[in-house]
C-alpha positions in Angstrom: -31.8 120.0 64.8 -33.8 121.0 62.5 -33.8 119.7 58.7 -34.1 121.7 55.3 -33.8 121.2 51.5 -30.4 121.2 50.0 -29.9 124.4 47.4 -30.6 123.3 43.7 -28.0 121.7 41.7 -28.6 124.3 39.2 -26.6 127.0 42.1 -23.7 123.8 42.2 -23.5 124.5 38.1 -22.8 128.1 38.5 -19.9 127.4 40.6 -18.2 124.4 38.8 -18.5 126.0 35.2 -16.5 128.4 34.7 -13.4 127.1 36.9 -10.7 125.3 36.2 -8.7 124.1 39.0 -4.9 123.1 39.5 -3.9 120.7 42.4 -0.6 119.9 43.8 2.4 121.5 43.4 0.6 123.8 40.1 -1.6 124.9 43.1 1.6 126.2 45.6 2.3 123.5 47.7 6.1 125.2 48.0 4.4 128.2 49.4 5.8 128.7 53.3 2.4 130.5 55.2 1.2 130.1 58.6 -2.2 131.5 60.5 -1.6 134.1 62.3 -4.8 135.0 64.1 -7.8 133.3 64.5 -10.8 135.2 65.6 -14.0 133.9 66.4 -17.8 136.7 66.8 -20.2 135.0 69.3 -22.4 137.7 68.7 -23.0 138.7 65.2 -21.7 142.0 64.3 -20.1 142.8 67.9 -16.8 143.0 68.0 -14.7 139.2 68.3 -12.7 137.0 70.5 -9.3 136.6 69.3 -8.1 133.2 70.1 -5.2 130.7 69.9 -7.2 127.9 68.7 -10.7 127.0 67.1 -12.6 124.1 66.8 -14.1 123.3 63.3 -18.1 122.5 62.8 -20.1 122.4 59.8 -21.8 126.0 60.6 -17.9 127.4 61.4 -15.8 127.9 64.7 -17.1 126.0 67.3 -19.1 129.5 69.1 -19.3 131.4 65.8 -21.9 133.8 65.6 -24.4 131.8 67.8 -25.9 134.6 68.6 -27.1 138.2 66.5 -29.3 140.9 67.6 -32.3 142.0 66.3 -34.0 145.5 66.1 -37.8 145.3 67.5 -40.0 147.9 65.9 -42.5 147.6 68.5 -45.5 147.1 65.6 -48.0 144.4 65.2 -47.9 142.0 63.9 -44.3 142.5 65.0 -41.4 143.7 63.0 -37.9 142.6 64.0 -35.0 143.8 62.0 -31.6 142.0 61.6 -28.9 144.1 63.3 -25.4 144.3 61.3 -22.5 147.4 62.1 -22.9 148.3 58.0 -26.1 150.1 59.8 -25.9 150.1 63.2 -22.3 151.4 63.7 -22.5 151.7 67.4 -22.2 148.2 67.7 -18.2 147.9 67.7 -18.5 149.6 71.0 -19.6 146.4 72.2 -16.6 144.0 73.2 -16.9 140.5 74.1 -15.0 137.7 75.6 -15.1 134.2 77.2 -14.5 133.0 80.4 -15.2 129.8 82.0 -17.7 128.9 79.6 -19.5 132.2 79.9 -19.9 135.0 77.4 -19.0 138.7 78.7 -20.2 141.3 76.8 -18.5 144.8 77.6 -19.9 148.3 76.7 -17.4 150.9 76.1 -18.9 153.8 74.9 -16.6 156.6 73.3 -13.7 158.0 76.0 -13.7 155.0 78.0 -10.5 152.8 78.4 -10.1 149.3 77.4 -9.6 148.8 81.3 -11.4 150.8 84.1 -14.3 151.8 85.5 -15.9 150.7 82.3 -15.2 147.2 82.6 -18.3 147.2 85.4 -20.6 147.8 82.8 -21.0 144.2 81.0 -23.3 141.4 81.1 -22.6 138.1 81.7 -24.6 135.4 78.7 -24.3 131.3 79.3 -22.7 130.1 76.2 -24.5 127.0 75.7 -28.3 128.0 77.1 -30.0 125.3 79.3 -33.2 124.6 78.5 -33.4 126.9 75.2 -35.8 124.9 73.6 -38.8 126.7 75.6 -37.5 130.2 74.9 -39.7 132.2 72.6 -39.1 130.9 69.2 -38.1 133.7 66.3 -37.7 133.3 62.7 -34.7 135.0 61.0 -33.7 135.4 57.3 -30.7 136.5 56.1 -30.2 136.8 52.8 -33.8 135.2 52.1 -31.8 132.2 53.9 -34.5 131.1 56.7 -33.4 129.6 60.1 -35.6 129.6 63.6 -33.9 131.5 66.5 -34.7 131.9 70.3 -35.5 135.1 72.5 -33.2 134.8 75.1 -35.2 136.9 77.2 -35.9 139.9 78.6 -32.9 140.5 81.0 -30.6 140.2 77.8 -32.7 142.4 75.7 -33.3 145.5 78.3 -29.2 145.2 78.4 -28.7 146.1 75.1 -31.6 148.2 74.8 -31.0 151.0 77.2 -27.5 150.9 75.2 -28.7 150.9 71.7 -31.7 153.2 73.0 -34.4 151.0 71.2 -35.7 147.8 71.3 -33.0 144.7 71.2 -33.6 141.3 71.0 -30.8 138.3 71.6 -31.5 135.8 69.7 -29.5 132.5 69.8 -28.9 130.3 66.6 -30.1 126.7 68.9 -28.4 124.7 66.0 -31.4 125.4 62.9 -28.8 125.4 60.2 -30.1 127.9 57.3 -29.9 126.8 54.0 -26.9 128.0 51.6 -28.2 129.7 49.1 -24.8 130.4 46.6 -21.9 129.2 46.2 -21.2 125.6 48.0 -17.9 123.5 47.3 -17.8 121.8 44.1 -16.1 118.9 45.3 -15.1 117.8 49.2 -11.9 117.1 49.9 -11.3 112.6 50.1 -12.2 111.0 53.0 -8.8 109.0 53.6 -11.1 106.9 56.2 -11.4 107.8 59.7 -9.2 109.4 61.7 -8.1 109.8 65.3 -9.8 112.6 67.2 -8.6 115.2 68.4 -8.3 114.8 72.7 -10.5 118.6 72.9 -13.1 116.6 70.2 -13.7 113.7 72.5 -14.2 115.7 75.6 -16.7 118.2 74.0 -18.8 115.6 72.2 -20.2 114.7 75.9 -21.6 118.0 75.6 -25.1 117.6 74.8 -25.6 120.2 72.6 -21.8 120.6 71.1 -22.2 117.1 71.0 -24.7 116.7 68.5 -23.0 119.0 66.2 -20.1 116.6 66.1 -21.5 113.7 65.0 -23.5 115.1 62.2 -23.0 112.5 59.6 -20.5 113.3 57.6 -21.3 111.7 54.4 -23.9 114.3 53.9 -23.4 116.8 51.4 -26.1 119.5 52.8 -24.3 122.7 54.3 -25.7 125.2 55.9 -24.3 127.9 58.6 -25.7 129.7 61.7 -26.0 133.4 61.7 -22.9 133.8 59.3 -24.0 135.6 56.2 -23.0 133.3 53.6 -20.3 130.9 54.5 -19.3 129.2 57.4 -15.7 130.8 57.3 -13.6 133.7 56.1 -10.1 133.7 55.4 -8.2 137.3 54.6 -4.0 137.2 54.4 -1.9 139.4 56.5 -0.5 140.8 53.2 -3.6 142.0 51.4 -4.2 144.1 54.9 -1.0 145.8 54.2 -1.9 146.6 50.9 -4.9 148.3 52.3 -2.5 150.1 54.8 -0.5 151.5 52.0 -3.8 153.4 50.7 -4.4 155.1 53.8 -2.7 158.3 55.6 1.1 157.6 56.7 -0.2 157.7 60.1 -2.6 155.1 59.5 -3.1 151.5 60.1 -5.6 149.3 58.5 -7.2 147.9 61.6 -8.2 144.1 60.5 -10.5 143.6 62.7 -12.9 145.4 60.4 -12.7 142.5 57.9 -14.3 140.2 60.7 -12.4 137.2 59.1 -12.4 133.9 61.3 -8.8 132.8 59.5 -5.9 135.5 59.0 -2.7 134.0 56.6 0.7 135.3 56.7 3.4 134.6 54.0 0.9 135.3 51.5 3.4 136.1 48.5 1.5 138.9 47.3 -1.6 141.4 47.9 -4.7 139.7 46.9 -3.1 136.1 45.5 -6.0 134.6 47.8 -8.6 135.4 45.3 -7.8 132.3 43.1 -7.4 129.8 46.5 -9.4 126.8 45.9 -8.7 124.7 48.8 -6.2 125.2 52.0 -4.9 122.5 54.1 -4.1 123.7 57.8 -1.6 121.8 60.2 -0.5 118.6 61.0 -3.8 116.8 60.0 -4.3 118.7 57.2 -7.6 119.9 57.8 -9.2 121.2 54.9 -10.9 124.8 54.1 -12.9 124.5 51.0 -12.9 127.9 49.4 -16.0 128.6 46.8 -16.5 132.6 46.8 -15.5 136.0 47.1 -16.2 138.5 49.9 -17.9 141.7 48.8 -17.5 144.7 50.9 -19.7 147.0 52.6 -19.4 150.3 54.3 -18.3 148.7 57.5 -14.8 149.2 55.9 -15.6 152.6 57.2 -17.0 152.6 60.6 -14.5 154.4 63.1 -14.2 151.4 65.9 -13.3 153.9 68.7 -16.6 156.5 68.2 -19.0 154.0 67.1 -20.1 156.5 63.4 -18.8 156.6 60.5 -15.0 157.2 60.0 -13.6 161.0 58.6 -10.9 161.2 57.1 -9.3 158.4 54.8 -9.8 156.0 57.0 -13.4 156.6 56.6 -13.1 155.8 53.3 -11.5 152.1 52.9 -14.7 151.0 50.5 -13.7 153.8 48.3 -10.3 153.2 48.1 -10.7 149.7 47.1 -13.4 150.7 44.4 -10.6 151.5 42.8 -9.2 148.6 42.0 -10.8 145.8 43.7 -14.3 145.2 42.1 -12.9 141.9 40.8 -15.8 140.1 40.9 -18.9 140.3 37.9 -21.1 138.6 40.6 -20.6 141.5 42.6 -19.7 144.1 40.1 -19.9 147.4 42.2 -18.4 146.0 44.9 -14.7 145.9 46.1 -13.4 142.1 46.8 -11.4 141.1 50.3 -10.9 137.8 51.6 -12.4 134.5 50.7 -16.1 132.5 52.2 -15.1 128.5 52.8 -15.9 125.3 53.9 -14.8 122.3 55.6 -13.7 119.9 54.3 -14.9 116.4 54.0 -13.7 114.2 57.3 -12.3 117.5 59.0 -15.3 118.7 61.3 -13.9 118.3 64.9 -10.5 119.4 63.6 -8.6 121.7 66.2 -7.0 124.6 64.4 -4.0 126.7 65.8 -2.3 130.0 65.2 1.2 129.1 63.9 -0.5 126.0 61.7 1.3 126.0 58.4 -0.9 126.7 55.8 -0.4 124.7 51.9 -2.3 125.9 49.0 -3.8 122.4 47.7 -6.3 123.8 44.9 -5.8 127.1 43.0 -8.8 128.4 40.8 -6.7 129.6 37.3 -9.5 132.7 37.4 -11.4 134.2 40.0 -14.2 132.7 40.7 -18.1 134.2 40.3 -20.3 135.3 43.7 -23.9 133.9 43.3 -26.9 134.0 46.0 -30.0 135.0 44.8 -30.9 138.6 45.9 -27.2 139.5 46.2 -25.4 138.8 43.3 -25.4 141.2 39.4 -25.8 138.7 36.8 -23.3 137.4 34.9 -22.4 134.7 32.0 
């Protein structure tokens, strides 16, 4: 795996200064809230996998965007572009699911059923690559956050290019962490000393490569994530989704699958009370989501799910309706806020995760907190 410098402490200052953090029962411990959905995007930007449980890693959900796509140019020397639906809409039309340890990517262009004829036209991608090491090694940066990723060939990439109509490249993540660039935790959960492992756990750290992402040492401090943009994980509450629902046409739904969150909370007492969440603990063990940043919101809010273009209508206009009143955050001043990045905690990775998993505010920020990454985020004081 491959190794990198930790961010400067300076970028750990600008996240510990200006909070002030209550704990225990000052933080909502009475609160009664649950998950509801958990959702997991093997490919980056294509539509998810909604599933009953997840496995926690360092970089996210076990399966977690280990893969993107990247536009190829065709020029020399060559000139691969990062592929994301804020740009290239058509990718919701792209559906994916797992099977047997086997990644099924669907194409269902606009007018085709969920079910059908359609379903013959998907590919079939091994979830775990053998031998990925001698693929045709690719650098990515996100965010001026550098990791090394791996062509996964031409078979893959003619797929989606006859679909796209350009160039595609599959790229799989291989386990190169890239380096977190803004806000990281400002303090990990205690280790209460070791615990017992989950039974799913033991039988996946057999797994070479699953393996070695389990027993990463877990007194080290360095995070870093796969092709996630800035986090590892996203959490959004089933009550803030209604709010959005209550700005759109009566008709209307706020689909939530356009927020691309890995965690979805229900019993959130009120639209938008996630903004000052610090730290969550999930089920029985108390696994811990380490929460350190706002989301900002693109025009992806507005990408009609069913065509594969941008939305008309109202509902093609979510990221203006929140304008309105949900640029909350100075670090990301013209930009509406939904949902909140994390981290695991300390002790947790290998940690099963399950819809219906209570859900205990342990950590509350008394303000919002600041979004910093260098490129990204307006200045502030």
């Amino acid at each position: 795996m491959a190794t990198y410098s930790p961010p400067a402490p300076m970028i750990l200052r600008r996240q510990a200064d200006h909070l002030s953090i209550q704990t225990g029962a000052a933080a909502g411990r009475t609160e009664t809230m649950k998950i509801s959905q958990l959702w997991i995007y093997p490919i980056k930007s294509l539509r998810g996998c909604q599933v009953p449980a997840a496995m926690l890693t360092r970089e996210g959900f076990y399966l977690d965007r280990r893969f993107m796509l990247l536009k190829d140019h065709g020029q020399s020397p060559p000139k691969l572009e990062n592929m994301a639906i804020a740009k290239f809409a058509r990718m919701c039309l792209f559906h994916t699911s797992i099977r047997d340890g086997t990644l099924i990517v669907t194409y269902r262009p606009p007018g085709s059923s969920i079910s059908g004829s359609c379903e013959a036209d998907s590919i079939e991608i091994p979830l775990d690559p053998e031998s990925y090491e001698g693929l045709r090694k690719i650098p990515v940066v996100m965010h001026g956050s550098p990791t090394t990723g791996y062509d996964m060939g031409e078979r893959y990439g003619e797929w989606l290019s006859r679909r796209f109509g350009f160039k595609v490249i599959l790229a799989f993540w291989g386990g190169n962490p890239r380096p977190v660039l803004g806000n990281l935790p400002v303090g990990k959960s205690p280790n209460l000393g070791p615990t017992p492992k989950h039974v799913v756990t033991e039988m996946l750290s057999a797994v070479p490569f699953i393996g070695a992402m389990l027993r990463q040492d877990d007194d080290d401090d360095d995070d870093g994530i796969a092709f996630n943009d800035c986090a590892p994980f996203l959490v959004i509450s089933d009550t803030s989704v209604a709010d959005v629902t209550t700005r759109l046409p009566a008709d209307v739904e706020m689909d939530l699958t356009k927020f691309r969150a890995n965690i979805v909370v229900a019993g959130s007492p009120e639209p938008y009370a996630e903004d000052y969440w610090a730290e969550l603990a999930v089920g029985d063990d108390g696994s811990h989501i380490i929460l350190t940043a706002n989301c900002a919101r693109c025009k992806s809010l507005n990408v009609d799910y069913h065509t594969g273009e941008s939305g008309t209508g109202r509902d093609g206009e979510v990221l203006k309706l929140l304008q309105s009143d949900r640029r909350v955050d100075p670090g990301m001043k013209y930009s509406p806020i939904f949902g909140r990045y994390g981290f695991v905690g300390k002790g947790d990775v290998g940690n099963v995760l399950k819809v219906g998993d209570g859900v205990v505010v342990t950590r509350r920020n008394e303000e919002r907190s600041k979004f910093y990454w260098p490129g990204i985020s307006t200045p502030w004081e």
